[in-house]
PDB file of N, CA, C and O in Angstrom:
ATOM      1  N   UNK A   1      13.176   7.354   7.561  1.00  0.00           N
ATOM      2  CA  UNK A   1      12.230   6.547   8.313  1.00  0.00           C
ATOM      3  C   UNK A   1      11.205   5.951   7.346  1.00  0.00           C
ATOM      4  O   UNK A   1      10.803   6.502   6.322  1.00  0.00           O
ATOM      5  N   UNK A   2      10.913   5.005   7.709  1.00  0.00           N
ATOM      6  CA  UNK A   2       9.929   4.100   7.048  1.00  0.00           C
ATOM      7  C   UNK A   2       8.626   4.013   7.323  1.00  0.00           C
ATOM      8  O   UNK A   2       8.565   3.451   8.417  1.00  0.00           O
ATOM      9  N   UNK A   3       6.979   4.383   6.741  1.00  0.00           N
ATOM     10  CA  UNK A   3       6.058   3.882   7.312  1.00  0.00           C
ATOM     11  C   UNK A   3       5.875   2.574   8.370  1.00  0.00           C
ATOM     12  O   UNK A   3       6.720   1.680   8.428  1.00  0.00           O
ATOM     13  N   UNK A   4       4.891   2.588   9.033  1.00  0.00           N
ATOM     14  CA  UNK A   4       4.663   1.419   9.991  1.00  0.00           C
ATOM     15  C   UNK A   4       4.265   0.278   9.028  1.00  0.00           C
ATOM     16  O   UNK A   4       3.301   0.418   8.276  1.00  0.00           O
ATOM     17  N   UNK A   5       5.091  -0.983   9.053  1.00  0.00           N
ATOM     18  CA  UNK A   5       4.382  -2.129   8.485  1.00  0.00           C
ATOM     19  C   UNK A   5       2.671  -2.228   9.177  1.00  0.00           C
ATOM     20  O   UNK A   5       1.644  -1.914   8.576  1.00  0.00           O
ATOM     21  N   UNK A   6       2.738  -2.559  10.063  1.00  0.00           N
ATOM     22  CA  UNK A   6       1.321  -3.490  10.264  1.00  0.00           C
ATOM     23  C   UNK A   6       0.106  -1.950  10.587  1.00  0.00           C
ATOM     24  O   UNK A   6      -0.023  -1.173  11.533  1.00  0.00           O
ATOM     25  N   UNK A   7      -0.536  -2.094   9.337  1.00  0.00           N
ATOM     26  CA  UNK A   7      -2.003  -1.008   9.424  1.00  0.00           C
ATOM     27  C   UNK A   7      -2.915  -1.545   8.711  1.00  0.00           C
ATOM     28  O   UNK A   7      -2.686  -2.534   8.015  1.00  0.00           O
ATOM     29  N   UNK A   8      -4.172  -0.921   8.788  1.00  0.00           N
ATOM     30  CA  UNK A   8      -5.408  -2.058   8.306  1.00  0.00           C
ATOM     31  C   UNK A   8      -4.858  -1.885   6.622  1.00  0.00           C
ATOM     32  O   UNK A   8      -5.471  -2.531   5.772  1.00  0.00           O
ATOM     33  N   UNK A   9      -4.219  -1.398   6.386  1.00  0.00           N
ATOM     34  CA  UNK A   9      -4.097  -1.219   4.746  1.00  0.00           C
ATOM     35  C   UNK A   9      -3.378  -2.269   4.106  1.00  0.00           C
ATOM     36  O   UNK A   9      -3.374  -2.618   2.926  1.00  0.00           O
ATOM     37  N   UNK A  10      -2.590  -2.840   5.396  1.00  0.00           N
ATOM     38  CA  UNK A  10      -1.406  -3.541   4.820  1.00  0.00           C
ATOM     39  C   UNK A  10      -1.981  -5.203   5.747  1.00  0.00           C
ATOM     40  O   UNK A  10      -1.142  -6.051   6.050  1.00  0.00           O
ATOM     41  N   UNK A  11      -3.130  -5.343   5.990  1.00  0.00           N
ATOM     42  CA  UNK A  11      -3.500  -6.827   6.137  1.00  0.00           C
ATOM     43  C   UNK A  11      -3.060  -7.720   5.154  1.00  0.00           C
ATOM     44  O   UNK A  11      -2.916  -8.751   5.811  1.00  0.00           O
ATOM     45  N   UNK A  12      -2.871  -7.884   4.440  1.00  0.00           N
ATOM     46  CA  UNK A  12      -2.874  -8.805   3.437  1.00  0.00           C
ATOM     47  C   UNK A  12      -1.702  -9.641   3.181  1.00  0.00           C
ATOM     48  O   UNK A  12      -1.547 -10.732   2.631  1.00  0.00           O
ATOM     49  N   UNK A  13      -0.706  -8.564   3.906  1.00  0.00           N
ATOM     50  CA  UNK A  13       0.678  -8.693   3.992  1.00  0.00           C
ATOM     51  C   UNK A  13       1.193  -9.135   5.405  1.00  0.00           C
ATOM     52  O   UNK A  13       2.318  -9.001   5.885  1.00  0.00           O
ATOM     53  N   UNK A  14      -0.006  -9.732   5.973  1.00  0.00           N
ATOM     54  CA  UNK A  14       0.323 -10.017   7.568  1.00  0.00           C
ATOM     55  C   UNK A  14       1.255 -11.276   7.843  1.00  0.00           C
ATOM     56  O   UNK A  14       2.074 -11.307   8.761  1.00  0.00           O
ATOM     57  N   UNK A  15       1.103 -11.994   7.216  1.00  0.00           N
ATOM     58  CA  UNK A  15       1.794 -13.301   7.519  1.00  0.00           C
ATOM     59  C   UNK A  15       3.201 -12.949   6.790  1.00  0.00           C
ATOM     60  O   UNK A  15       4.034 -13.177   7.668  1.00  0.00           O
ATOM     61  N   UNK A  16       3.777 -12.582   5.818  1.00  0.00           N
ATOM     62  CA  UNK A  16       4.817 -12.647   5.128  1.00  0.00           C
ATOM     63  C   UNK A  16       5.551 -11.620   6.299  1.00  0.00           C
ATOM     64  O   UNK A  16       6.526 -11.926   6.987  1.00  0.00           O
ATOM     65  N   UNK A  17       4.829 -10.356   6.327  1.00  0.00           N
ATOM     66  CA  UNK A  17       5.700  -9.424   7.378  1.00  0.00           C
ATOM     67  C   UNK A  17       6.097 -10.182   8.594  1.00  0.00           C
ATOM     68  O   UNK A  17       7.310 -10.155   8.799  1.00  0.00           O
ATOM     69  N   UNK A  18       5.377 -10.862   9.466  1.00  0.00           N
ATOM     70  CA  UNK A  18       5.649 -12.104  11.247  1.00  0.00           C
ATOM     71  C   UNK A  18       6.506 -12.690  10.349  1.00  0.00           C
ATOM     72  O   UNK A  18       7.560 -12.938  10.933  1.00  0.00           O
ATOM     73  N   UNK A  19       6.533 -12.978   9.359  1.00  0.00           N
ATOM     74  CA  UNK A  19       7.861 -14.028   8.840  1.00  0.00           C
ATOM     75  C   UNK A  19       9.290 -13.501   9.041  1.00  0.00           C
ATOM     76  O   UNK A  19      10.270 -13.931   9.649  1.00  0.00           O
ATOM     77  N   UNK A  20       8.959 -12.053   8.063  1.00  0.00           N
ATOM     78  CA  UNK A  20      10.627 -10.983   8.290  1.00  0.00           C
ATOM     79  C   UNK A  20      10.913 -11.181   9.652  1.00  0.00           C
ATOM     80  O   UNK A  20      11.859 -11.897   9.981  1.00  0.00           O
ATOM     81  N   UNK A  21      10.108 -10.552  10.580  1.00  0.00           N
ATOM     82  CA  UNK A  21      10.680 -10.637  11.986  1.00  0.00           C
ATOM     83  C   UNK A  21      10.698 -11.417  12.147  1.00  0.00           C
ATOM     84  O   UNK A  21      11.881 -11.593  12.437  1.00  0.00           O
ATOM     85  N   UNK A  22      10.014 -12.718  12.261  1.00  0.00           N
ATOM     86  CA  UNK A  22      11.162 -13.786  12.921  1.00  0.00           C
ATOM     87  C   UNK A  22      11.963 -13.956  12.187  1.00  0.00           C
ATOM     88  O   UNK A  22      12.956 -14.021  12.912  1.00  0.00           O
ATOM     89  N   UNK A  23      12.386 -14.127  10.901  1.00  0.00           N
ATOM     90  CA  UNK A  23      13.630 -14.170  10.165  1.00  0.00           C
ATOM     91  C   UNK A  23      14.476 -13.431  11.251  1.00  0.00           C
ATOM     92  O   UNK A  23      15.382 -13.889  11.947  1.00  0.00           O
ATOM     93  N   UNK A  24      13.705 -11.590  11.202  1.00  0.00           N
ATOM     94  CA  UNK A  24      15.112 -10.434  11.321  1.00  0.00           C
ATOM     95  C   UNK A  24      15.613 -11.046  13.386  1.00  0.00           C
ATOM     96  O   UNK A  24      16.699 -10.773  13.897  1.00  0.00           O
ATOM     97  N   UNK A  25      14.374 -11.911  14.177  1.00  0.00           N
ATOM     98  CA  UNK A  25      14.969 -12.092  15.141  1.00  0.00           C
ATOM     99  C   UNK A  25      15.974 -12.749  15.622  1.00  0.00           C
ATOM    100  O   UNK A  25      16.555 -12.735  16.707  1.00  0.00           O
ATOM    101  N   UNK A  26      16.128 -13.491  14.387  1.00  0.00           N
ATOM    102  CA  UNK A  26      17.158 -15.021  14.699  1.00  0.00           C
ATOM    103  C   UNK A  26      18.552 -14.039  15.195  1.00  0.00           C
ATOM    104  O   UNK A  26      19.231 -14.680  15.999  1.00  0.00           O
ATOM    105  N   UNK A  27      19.053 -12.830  14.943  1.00  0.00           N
ATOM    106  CA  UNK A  27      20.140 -12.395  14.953  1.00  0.00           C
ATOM    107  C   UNK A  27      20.821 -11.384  13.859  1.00  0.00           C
ATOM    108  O   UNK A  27      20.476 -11.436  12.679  1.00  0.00           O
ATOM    109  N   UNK A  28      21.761 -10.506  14.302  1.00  0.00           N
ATOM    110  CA  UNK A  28      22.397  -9.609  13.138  1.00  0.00           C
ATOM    111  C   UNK A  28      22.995 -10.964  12.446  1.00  0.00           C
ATOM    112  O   UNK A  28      22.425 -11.388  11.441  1.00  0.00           O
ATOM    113  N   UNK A  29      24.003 -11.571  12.905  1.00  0.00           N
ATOM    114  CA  UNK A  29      24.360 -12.289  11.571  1.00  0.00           C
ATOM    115  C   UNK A  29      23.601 -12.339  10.250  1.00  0.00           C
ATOM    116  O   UNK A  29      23.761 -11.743   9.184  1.00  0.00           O
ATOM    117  N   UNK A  30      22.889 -13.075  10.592  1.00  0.00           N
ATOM    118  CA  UNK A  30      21.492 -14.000  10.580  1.00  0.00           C
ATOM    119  C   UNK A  30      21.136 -13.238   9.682  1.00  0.00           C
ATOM    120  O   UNK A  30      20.925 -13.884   8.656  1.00  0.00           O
ATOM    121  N   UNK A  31      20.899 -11.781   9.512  1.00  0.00           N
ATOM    122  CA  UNK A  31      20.437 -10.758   8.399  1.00  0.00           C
ATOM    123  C   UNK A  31      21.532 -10.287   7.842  1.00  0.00           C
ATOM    124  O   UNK A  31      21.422  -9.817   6.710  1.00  0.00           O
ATOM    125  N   UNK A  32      22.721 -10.297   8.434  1.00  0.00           N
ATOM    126  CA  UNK A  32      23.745  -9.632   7.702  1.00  0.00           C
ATOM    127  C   UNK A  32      24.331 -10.618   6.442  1.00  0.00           C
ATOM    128  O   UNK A  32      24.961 -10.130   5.503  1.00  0.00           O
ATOM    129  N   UNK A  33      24.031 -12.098   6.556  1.00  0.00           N
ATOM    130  CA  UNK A  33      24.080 -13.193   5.526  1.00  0.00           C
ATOM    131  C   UNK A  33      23.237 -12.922   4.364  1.00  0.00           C
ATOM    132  O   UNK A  33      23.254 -13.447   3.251  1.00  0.00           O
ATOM    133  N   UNK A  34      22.595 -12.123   4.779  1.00  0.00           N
ATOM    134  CA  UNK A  34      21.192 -11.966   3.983  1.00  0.00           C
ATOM    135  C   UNK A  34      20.321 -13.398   3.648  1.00  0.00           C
ATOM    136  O   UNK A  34      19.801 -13.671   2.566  1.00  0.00           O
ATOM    137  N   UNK A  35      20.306 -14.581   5.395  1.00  0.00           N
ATOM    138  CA  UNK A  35      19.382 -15.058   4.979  1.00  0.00           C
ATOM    139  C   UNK A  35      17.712 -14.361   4.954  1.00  0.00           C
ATOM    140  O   UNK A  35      16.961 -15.179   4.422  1.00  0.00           O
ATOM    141  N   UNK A  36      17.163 -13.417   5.274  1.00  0.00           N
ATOM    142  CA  UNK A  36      16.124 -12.694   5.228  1.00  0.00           C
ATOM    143  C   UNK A  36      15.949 -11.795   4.000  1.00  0.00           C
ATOM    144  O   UNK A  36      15.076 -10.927   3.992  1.00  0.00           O
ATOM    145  N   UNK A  37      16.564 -11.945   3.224  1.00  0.00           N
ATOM    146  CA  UNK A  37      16.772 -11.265   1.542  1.00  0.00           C
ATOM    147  C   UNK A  37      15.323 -11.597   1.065  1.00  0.00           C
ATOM    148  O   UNK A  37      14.547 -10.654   0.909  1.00  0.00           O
ATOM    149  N   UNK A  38      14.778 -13.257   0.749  1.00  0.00           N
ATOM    150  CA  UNK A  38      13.875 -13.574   0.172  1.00  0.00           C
ATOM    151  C   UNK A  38      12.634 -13.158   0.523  1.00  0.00           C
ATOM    152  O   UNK A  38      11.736 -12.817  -0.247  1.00  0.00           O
ATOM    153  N   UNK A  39      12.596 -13.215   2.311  1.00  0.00           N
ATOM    154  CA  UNK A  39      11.265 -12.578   2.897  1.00  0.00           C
ATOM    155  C   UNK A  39      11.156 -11.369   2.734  1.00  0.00           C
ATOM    156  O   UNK A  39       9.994 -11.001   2.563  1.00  0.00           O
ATOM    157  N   UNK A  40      12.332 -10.172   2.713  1.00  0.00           N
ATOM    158  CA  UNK A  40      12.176  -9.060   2.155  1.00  0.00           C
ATOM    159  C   UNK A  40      11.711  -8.670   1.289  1.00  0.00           C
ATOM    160  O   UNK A  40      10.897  -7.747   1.303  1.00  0.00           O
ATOM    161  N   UNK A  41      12.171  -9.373   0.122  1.00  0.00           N
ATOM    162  CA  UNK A  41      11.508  -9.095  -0.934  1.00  0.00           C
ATOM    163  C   UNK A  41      10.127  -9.759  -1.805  1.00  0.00           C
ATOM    164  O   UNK A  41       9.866  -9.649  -3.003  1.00  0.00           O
ATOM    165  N   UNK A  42       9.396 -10.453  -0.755  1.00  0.00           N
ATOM    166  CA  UNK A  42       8.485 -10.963  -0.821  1.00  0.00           C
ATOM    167  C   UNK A  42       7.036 -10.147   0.335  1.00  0.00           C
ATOM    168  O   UNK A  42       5.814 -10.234   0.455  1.00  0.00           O
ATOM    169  N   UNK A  43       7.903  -9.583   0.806  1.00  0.00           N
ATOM    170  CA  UNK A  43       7.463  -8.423   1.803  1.00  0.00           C
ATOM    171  C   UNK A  43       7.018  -7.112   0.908  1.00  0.00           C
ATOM    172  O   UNK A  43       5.926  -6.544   0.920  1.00  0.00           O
ATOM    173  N   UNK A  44       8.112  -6.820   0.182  1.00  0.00           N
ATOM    174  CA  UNK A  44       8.215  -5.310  -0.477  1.00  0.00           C
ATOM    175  C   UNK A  44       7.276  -5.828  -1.617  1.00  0.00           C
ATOM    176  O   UNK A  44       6.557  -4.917  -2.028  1.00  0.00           O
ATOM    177  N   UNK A  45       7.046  -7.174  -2.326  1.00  0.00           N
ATOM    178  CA  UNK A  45       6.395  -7.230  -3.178  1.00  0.00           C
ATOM    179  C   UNK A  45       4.906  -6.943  -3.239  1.00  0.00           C
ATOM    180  O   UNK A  45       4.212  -6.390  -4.093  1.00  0.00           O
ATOM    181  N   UNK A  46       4.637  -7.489  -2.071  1.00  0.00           N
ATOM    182  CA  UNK A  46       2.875  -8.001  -1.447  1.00  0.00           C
ATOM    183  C   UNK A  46       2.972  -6.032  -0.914  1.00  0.00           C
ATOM    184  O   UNK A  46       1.997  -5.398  -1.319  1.00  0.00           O
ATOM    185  N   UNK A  47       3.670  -5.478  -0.381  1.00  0.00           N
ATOM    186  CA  UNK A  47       2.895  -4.219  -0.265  1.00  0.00           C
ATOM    187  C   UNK A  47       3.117  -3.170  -1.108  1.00  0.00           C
ATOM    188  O   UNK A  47       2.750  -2.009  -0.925  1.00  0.00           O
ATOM    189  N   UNK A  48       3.841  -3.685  -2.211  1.00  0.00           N
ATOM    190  CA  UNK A  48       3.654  -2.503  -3.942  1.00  0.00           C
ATOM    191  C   UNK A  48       2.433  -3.155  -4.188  1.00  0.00           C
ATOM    192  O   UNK A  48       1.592  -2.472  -4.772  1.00  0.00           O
ATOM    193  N   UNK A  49       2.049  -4.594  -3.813  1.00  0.00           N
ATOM    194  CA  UNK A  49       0.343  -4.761  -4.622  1.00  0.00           C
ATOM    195  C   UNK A  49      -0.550  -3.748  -4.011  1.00  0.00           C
ATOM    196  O   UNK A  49      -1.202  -2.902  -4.623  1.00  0.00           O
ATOM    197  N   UNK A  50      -0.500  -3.936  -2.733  1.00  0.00           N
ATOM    198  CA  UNK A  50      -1.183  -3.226  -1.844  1.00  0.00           C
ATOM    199  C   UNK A  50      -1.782  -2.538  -2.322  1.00  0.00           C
ATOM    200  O   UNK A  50      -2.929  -2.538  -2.769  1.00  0.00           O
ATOM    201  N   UNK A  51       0.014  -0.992  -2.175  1.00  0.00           N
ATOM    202  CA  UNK A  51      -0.455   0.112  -2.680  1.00  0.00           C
ATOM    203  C   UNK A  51      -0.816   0.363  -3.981  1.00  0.00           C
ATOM    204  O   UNK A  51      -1.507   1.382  -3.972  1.00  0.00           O
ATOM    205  N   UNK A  52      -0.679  -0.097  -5.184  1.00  0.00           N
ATOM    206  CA  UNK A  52      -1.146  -0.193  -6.122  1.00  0.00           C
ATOM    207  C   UNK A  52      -2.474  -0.475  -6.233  1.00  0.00           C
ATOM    208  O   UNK A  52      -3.069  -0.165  -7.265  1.00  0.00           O
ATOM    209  N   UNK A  53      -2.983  -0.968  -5.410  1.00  0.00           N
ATOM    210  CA  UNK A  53      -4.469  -1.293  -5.371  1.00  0.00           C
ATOM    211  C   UNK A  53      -5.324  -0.268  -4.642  1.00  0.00           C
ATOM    212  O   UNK A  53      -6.342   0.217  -5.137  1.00  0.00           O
ATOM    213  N   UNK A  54      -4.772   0.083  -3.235  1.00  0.00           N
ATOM    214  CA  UNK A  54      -5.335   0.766  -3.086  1.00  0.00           C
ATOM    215  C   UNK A  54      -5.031   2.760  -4.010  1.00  0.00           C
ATOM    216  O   UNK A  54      -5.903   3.629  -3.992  1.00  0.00           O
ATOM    217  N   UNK A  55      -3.858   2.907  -4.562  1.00  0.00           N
ATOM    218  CA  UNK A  55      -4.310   3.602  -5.410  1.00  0.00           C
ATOM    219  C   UNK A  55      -4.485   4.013  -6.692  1.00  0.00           C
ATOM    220  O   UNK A  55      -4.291   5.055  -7.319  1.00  0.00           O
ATOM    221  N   UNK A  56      -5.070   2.492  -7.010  1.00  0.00           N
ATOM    222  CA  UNK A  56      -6.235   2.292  -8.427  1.00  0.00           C
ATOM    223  C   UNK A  56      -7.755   3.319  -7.693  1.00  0.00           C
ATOM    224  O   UNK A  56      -8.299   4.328  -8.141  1.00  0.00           O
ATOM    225  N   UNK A  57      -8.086   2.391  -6.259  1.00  0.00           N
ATOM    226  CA  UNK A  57      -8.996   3.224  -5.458  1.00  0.00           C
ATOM    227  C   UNK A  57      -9.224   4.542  -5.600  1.00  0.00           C
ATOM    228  O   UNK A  57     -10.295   4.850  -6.123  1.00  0.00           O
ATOM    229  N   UNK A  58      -8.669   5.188  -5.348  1.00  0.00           N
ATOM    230  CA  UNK A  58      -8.125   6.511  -5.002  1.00  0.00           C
ATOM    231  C   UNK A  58      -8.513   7.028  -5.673  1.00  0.00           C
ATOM    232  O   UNK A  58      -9.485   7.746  -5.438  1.00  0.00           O
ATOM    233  N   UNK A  59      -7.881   6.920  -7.020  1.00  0.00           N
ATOM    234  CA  UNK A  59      -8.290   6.855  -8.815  1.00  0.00           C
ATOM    235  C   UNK A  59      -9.832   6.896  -9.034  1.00  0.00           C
ATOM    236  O   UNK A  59     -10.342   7.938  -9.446  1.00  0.00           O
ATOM    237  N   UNK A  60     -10.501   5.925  -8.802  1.00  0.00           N
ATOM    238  CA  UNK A  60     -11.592   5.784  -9.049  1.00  0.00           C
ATOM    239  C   UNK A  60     -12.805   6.866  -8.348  1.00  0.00           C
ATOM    240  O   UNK A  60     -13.708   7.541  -8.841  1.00  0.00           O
ATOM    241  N   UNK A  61     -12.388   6.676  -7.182  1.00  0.00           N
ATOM    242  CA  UNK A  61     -13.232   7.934  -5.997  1.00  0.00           C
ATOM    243  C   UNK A  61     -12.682   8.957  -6.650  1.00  0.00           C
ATOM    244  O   UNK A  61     -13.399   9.869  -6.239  1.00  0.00           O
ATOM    245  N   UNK A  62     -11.860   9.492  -7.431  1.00  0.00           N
ATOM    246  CA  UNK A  62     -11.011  10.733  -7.542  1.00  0.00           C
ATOM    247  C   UNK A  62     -11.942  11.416  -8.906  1.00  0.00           C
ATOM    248  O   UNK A  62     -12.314  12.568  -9.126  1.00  0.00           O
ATOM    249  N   UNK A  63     -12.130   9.984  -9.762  1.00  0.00           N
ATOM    250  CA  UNK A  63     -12.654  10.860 -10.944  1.00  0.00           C
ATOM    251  C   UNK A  63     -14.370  10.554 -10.413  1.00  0.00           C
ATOM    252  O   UNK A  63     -14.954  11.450 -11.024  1.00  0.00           O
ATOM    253  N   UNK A  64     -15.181   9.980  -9.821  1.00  0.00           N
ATOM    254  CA  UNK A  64     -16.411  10.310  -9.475  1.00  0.00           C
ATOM    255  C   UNK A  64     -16.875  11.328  -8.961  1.00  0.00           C
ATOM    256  O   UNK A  64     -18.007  11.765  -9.165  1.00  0.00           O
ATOM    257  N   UNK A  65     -15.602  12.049  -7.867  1.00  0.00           N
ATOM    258  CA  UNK A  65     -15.350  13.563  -7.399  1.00  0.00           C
ATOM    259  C   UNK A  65     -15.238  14.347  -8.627  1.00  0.00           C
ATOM    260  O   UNK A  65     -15.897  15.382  -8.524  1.00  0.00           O
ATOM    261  N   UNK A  66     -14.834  14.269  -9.391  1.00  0.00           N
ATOM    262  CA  UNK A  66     -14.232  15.065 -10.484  1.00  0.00           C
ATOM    263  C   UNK A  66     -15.698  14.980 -11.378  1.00  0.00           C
ATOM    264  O   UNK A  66     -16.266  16.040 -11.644  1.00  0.00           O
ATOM    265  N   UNK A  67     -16.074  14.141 -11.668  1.00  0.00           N
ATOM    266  CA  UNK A  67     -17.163  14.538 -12.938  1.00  0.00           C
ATOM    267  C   UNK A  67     -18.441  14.764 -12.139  1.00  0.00           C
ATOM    268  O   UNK A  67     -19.431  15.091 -12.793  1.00  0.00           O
ATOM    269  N   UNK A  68     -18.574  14.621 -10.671  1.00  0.00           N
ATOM    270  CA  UNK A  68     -20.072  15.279  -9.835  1.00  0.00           C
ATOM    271  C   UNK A  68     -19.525  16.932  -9.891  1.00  0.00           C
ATOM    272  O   UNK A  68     -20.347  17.816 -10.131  1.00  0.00           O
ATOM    273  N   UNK A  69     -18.000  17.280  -9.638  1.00  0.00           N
ATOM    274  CA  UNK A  69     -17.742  18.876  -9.768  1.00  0.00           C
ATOM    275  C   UNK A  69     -18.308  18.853 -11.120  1.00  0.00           C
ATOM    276  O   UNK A  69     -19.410  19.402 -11.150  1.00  0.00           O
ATOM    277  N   UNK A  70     -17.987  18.484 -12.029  1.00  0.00           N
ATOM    278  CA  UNK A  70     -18.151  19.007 -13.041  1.00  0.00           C
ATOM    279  C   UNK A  70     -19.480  19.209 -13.598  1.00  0.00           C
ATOM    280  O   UNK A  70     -19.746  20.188 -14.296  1.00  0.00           O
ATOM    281  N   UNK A  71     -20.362  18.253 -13.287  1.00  0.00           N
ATOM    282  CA  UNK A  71     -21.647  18.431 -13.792  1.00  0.00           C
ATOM    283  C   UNK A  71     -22.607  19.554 -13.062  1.00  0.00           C
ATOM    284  O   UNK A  71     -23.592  20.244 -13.327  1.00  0.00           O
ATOM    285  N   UNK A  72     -21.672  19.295 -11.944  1.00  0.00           N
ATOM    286  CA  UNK A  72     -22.334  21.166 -11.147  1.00  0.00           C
ATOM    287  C   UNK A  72     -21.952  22.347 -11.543  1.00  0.00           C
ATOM    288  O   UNK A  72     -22.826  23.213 -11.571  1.00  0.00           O
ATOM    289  N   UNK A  73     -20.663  22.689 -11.925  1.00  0.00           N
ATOM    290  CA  UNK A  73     -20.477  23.414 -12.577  1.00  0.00           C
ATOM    291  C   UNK A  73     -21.086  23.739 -14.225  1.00  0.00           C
ATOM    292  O   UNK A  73     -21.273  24.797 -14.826  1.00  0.00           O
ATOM    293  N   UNK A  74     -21.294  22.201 -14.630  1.00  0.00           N
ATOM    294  CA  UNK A  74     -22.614  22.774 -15.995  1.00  0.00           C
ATOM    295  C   UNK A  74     -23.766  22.994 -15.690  1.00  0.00           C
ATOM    296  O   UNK A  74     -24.487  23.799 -16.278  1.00  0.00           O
ATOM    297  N   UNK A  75     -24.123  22.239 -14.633  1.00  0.00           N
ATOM    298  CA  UNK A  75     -25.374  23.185 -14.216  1.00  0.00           C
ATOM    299  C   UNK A  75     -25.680  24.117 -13.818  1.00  0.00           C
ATOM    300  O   UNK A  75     -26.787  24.607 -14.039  1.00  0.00           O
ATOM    301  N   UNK A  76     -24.662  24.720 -13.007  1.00  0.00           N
ATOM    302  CA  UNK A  76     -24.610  26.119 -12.733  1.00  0.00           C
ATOM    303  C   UNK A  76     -24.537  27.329 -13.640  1.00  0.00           C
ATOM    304  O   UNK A  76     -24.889  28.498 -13.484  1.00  0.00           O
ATOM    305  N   UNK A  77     -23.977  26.688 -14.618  1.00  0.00           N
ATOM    306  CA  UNK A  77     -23.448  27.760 -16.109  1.00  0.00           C
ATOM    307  C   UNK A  77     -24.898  27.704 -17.025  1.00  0.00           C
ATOM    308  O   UNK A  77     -25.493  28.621 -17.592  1.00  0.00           O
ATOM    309  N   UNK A  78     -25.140  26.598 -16.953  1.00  0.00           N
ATOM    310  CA  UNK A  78     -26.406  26.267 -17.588  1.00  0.00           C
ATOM    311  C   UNK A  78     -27.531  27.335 -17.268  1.00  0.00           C
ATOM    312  O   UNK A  78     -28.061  28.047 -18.121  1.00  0.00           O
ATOM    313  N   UNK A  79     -27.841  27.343 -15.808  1.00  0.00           N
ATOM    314  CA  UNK A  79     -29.169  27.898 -15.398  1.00  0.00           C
ATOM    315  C   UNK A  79     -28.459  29.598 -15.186  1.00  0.00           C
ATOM    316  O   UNK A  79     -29.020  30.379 -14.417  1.00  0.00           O
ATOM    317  N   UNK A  80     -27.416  29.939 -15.824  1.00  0.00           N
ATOM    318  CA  UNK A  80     -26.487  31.432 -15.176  1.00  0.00           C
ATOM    319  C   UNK A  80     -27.456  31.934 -16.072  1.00  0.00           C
ATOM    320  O   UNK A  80     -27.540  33.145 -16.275  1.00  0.00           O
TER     321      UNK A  80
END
């Protein structure tokens, strides 16, 4: 199973995704030609940016968490 396309994370990718589906509505043929190949992968592209972006984020909040532990812990050792 696949995450849900459409979540506030994945705005960015709103218009290209309404594209797949109407591509994927025209019909099985229709996808089994693989005319919907290009929107796919113009789909999968825009939400590796995404997530890549959002976890550069992640990253960033991760080590501001990380060096406020840490400076408590020297302060704590400090005043021991």
């Amino acid at each position: 199973m696949h995450p849900h396309l459409h979540t506030k994370d994945n705005i960015a990718c709103e218009e290209i995704m309404t594209a797949l589906e109407q591509c994927h509505a025209k019909g099985f043929l229709w996808k089994a030609m693989g005319m919907c190949s290009s929107t796919k992968d113009q789909v999968t592209l825009c939400l590796r940016a995404e997530r890549l972006k959002r976890t550069a984020n992640n990253r960033k909040i991760a080590k501001v968490k990380r060096d406020k532990l840490k400076a408590a812990w020297a302060d704590i050792d400090e005043n021991s």
